[in-house]
C-alpha positions in Angstrom: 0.0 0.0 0.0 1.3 3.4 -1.1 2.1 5.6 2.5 1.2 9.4 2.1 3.1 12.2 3.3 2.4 15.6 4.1 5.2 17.7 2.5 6.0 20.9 3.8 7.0 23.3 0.9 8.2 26.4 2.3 9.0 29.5 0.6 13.0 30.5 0.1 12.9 34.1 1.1 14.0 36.4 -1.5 17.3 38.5 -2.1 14.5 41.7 -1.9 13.1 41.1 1.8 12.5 44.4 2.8 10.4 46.2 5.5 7.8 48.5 3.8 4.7 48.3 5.9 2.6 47.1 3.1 0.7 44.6 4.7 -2.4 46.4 5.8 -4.2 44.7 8.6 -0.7 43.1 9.9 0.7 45.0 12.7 3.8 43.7 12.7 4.2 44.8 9.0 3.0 48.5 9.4 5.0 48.5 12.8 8.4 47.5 10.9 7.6 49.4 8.2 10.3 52.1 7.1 13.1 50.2 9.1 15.9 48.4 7.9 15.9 44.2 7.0 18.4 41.9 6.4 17.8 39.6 3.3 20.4 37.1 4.1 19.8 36.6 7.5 16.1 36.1 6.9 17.1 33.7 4.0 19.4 31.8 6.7 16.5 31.7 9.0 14.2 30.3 7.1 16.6 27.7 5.4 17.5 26.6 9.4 13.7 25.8 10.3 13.5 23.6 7.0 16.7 21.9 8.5 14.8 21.5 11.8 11.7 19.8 10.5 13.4 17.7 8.3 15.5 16.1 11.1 12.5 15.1 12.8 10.9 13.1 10.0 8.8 16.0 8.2 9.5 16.3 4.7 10.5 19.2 3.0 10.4 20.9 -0.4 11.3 24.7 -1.3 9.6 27.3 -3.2 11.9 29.9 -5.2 11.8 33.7 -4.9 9.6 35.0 -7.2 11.7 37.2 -10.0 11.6 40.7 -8.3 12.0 44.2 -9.1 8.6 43.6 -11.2 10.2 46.5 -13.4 7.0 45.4 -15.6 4.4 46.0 -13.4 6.1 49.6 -13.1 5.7 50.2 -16.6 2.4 49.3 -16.8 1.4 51.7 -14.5 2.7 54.2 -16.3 6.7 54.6 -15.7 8.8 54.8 -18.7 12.5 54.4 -19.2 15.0 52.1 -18.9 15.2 50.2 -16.0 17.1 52.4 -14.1 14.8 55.3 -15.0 11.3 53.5 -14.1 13.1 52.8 -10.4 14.2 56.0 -10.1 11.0 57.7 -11.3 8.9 55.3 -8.9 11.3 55.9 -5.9 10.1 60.1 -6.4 6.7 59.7 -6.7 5.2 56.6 -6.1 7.6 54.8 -3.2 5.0 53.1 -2.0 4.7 51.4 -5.2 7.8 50.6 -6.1 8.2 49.1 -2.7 5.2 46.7 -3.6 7.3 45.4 -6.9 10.1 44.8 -4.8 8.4 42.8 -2.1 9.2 39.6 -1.7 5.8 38.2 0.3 5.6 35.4 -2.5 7.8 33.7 0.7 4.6 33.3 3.1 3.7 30.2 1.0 0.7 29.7 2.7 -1.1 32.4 0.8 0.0 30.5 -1.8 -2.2 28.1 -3.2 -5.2 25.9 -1.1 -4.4 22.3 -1.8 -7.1 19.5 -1.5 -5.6 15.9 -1.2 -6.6 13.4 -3.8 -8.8 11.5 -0.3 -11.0 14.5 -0.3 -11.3 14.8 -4.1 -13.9 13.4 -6.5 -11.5 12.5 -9.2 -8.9 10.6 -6.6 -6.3 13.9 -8.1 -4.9 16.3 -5.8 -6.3 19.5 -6.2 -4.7 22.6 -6.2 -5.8 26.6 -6.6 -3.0 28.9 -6.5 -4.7 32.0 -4.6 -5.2 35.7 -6.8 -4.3 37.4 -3.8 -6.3 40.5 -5.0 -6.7 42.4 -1.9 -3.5 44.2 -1.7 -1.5 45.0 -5.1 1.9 43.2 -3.6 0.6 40.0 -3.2 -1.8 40.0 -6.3 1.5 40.3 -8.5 2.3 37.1 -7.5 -0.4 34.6 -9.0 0.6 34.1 -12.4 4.2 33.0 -11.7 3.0 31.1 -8.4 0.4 28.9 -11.0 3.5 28.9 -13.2 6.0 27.2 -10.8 3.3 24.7 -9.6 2.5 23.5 -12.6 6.2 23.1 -12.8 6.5 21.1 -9.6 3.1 19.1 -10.1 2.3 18.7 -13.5 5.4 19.3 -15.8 4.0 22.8 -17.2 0.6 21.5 -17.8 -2.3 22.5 -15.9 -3.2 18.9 -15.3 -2.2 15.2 -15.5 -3.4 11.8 -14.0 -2.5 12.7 -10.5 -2.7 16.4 -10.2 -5.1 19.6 -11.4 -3.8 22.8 -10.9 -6.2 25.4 -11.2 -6.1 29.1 -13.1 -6.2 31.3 -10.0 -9.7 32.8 -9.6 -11.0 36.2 -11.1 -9.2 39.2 -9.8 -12.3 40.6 -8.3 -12.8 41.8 -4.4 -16.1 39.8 -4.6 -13.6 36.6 -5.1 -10.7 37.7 -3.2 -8.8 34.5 -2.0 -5.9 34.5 0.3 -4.7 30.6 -0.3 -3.9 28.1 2.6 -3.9 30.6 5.1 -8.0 30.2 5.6 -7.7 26.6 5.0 -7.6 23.8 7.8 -7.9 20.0 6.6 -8.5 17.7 9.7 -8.4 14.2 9.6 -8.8 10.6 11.3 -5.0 10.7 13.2 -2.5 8.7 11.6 -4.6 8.5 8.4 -3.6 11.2 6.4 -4.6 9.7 3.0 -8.2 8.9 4.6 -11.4 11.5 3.6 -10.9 14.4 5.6 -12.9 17.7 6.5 -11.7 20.5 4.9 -12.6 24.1 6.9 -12.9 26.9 5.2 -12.4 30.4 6.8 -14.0 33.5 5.4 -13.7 37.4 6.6 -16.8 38.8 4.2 -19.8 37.5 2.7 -20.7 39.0 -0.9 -21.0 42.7 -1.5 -24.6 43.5 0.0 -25.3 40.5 1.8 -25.6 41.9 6.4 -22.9 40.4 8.1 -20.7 41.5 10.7 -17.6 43.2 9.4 -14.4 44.7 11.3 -14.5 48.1 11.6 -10.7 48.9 11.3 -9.3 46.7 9.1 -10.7 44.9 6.2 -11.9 41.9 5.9 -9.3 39.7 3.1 -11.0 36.6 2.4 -14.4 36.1 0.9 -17.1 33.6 1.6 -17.6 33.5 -2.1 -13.9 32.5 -2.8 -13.8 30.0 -0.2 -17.1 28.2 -1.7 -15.9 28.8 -5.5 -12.1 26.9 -4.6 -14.3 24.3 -2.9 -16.3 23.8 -5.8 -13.7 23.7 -7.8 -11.7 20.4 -6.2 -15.0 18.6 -5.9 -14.5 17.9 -2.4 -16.5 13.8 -1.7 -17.6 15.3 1.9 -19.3 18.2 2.1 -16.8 21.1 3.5 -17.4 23.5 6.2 -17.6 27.2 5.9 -16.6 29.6 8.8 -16.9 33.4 9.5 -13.6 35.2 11.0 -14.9 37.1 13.9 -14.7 40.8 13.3 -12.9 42.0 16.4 -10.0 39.3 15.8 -9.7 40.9 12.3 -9.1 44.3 14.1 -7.1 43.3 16.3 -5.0 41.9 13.7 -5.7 38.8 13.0 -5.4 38.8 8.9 -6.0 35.3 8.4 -7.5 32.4 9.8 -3.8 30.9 10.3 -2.9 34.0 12.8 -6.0 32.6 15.8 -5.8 29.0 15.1 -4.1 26.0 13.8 -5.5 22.2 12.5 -3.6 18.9 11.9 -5.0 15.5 12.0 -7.4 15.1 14.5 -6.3 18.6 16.8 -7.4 22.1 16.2 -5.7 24.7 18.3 -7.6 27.7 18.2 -8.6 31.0 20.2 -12.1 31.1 21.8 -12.5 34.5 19.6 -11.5 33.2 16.7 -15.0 32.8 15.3 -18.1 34.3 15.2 -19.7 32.5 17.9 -17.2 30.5 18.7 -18.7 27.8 21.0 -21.9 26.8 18.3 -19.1 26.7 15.6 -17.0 24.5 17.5 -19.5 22.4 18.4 -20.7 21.8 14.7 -17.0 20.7 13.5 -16.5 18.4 16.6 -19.8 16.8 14.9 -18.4 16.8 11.8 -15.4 15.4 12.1 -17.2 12.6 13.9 -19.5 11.9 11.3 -16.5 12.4 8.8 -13.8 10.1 10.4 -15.4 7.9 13.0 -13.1 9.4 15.5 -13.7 12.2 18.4 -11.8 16.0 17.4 -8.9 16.9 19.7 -10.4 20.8 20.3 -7.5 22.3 22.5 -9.2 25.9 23.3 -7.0 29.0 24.4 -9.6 31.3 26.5 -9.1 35.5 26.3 -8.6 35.1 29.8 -5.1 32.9 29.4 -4.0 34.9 26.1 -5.3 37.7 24.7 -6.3 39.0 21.2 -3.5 41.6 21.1 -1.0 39.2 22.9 -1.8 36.2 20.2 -0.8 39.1 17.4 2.4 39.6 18.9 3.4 35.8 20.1 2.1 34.0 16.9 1.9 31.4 19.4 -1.1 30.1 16.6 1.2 30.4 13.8 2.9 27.9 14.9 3.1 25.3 13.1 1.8 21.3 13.9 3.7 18.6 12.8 3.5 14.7 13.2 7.6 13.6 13.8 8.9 10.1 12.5 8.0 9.1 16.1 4.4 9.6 15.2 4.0 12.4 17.9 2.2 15.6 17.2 4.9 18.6 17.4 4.2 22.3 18.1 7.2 24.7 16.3 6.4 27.9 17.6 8.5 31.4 16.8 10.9 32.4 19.5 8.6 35.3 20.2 6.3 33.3 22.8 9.1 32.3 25.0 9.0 36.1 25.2 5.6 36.3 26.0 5.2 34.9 29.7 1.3 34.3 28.7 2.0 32.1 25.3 4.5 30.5 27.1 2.2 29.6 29.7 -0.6 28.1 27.5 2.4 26.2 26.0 3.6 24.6 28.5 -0.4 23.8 30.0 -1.0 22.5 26.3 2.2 20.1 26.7 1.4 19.3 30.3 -2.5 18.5 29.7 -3.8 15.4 28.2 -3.7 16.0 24.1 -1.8 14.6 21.1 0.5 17.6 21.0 3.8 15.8 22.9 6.9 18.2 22.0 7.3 21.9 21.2 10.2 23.4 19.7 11.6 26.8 19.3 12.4 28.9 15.7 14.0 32.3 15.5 12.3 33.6 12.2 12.8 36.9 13.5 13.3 38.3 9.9 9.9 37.1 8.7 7.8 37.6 11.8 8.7 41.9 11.6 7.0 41.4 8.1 4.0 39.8 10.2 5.2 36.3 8.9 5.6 33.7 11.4 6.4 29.8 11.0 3.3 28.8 9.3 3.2 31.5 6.9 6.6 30.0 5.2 4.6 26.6 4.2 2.6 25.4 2.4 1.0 21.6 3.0 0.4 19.1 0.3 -0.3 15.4 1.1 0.7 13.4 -1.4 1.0 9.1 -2.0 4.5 7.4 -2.9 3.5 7.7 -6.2 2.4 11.1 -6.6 5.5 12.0 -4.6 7.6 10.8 -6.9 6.1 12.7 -10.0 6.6 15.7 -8.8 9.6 17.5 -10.0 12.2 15.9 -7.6 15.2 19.2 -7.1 12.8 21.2 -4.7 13.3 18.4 -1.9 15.2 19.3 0.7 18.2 17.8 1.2 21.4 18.2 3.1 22.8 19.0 -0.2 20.5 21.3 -1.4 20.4 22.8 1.9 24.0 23.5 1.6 23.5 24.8 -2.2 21.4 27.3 -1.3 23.3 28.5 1.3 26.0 29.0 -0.3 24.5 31.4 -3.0 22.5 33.0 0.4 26.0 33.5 1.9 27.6 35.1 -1.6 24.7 37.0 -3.1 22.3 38.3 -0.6 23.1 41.8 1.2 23.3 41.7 4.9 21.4 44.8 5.1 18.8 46.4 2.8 16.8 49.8 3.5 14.0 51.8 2.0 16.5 53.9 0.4 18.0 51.2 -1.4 15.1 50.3 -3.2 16.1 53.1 -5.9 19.8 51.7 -6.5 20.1 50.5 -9.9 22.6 48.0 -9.5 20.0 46.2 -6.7 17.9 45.4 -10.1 20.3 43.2 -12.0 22.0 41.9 -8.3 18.8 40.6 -7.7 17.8 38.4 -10.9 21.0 37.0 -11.1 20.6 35.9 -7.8 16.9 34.9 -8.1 18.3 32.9 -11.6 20.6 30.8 -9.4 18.6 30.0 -7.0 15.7 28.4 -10.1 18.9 26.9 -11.1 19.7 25.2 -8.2 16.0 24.1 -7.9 16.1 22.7 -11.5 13.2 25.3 -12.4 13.1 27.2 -15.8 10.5 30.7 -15.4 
């Protein structure tokens, strides 16, 4: 019998990480914003919790940088010149713009696609629907080369084949707005992975005109009618679940569902204000599950009173990420940031001391990433694949030691140690970074 694994791919962070404070709704991006990063040392970061996971058992694979500047998105906004001219002319009087074609947020890979195992789907294919990202200009730049390199990885180009689909993203409309993985839980019977699941879908906004709670400070990213279009899309055998963001976690900062709670197997880690009405949703996906896998839901709740709103924003304790280790134990990795947080270390340690499936925790310093408001599960992306659709995916994005020391090597020679806003208008940062983002496809065996 073919064993599946869940495959962690995880975005290589760019040569262009820089803090601009484009992420509206993320604190920790507008609180950043303006200051100076450090693309190789958020590069080297990332690349070490890959390492980490890997030595336990969880597989990896890596996602390039996307190709940025997007000196054609300039130009199509109206800057003309050569290269060096459309910078330069951005950097004067549009810098908030040029910033956004220089961001390199195609690294939060959970916003990258939402991915439906070939259990849950119809056709026995995985399905896959690379998000449009449309809510914030940034982010929506990325869809057409994230659909490109999947279809690399998955289906050699082609937007299908006998194991996977991978979808066009969907129309670039606010009514459709989709935000990927990031509002996507898939829960299952533990141990059983390749089993039907039930797949949770988490939406900020119903459809323009429909009366339903909204935040009042920040808006709302995801869209009902996204989440229910995707799930049409994979033709999901059990009927999915749909769930509204509550408001007030939205405005407190709570961007996506992956910020207030986190699902693997047969555990869902989440806030108590997660949801709009937390307790009768909870209740319904305990059913659910039941009814979907035979087996009782692991719900491991986290009251106000233990941890609260603005404290969850600035631990990520529920950006953590949950694992399952060659030992078959459930492991939390959480971001450094909670063992600086006396409450999210405290709920940590109750989770590992109470009875649950969660047995080890471990510590990341992503410190890079989290002051863009990116923590450990924003780098990944989960796709649970069979032996056999394992092995026709394009193999040079596992991880390996190798690799792992391939890519570190071009992290150590190429990427600046420091980048600023200022720097953003340097010519020579234009060509420095393709070459850089050309050897680093290279090494991944990737042609875009």
């Amino acid at each position: 019998m073919p064993r599946p694994t869940e495959i962690n791919f995880d975005g290589l962070i760019g040569p262009t990480h820089n803090y601009a404070g484009l992420g509206v709704g993320n604190i920790a991006s507008t609180q950043h914003g303006g200051q100076s990063s450090s693309p190789k040392q958020a590069a080297l970061q990332g690349l070490a919790k890959m390492r980490l996971l890997a030595e336990r058992g969880i597989e990896q694979a890596i996602l390039p940088p996307q190709r940025r500047p997007r000196i054609d998105a300039l130009r199509a906004i109206g800057f003309t010149g050569d290269d060096a001219d459309v910078v330069q002319r951005a950097a004067v009087d549009a810098p908030h713009l040029l910033a956004a074609c220089y961001s390199a947020s195609s690294m939060w890979t959970a916003n990258a696609a939402t991915v439906s195992p070939s259990a849950d789907a119809r056709d026995g294919r995985v399905h896959i629907t690379p998000a449009n990202l449309c809510s914030q200009w940034h982010r929506a730049l990325e869809a057409e080369e994230t659909t490109a390199i999947l279809r690399q990885i998955f289906c050699g180009d082609e937007q299908e084949s006998d194991a996977f689909v991978v979808h066009d993203p969907l129309p670039s409309t606010l009514q459709l707005a989709d935000e990927g993985a990031a509002n996507h839980t898939r829960l299952c019977k533990p141990g059983a992975i390749d089993q039907l699941g039930l797949e949770l879908f988490t939406f900020g906004r119903k459809a323009a005109g429909e009366q339903t709670r909204q935040p009042l400070r920040y808006p709302a990213r995801q869209t009902l009618d996204a989440s229910q279009s995707v799930a049409r899309r994979h033709d999901l055998l059990t009927e999915p679940m749909f769930i509204q963001q509550n408001p007030a976690a939205i405005d407190a900062g709570v961007f996506h569902n992956d910020v207030i709670a986190v699902g693997h197997e047969n555990v869902l880690l989440y806030h108590e204000n997660a949801y709009v009405d937390t307790a009768t949703i909870m209740d319904q996906i305990k059913q659910r599950f039941t009814e979907t896998t035979g087996e009782p839901l692991v719900a491991i709740e986290v009251t106000a009173a233990e941890l609260s709103l603005d404290e969850a924003v600035r631990s990520y304790l529920f950006n953590s990420q949950l694992v399952t280790a060659d030992t078959g134990r459930l492991v939390l990795i959480y971001p450094v940031e909670c063992d600086e947080s006396p409450a999210a270390r405290a709920v940590i340690e109750r989770i590992l001391a109470d009875d649950n499936p969660i047995a080890e925790a471990h510590v990341v310093s992503l410190r890079q990433s989290m002051n863009n408001g990116g923590g450990p599960a924003c780098l990944r992306l989960r796709v649970v694949l069979t032996d056999a659709q394992r092995a026709a995916i394009h193999q040079d994005i596992r991880w390996t030691p190798t690799l792992h020391a391939q890519l570190a090597d071009c992290i150590e020679r190429r990427y600046r140690d420091e980048l600023s806003p200022d720097d953003l208008r340097d010519p020579n940062l234009i060509a420095e970074s393709w070459q850089t983002q050309s050897e680093l496809q290279q090494i991944l065996g990737l042609e875009l």
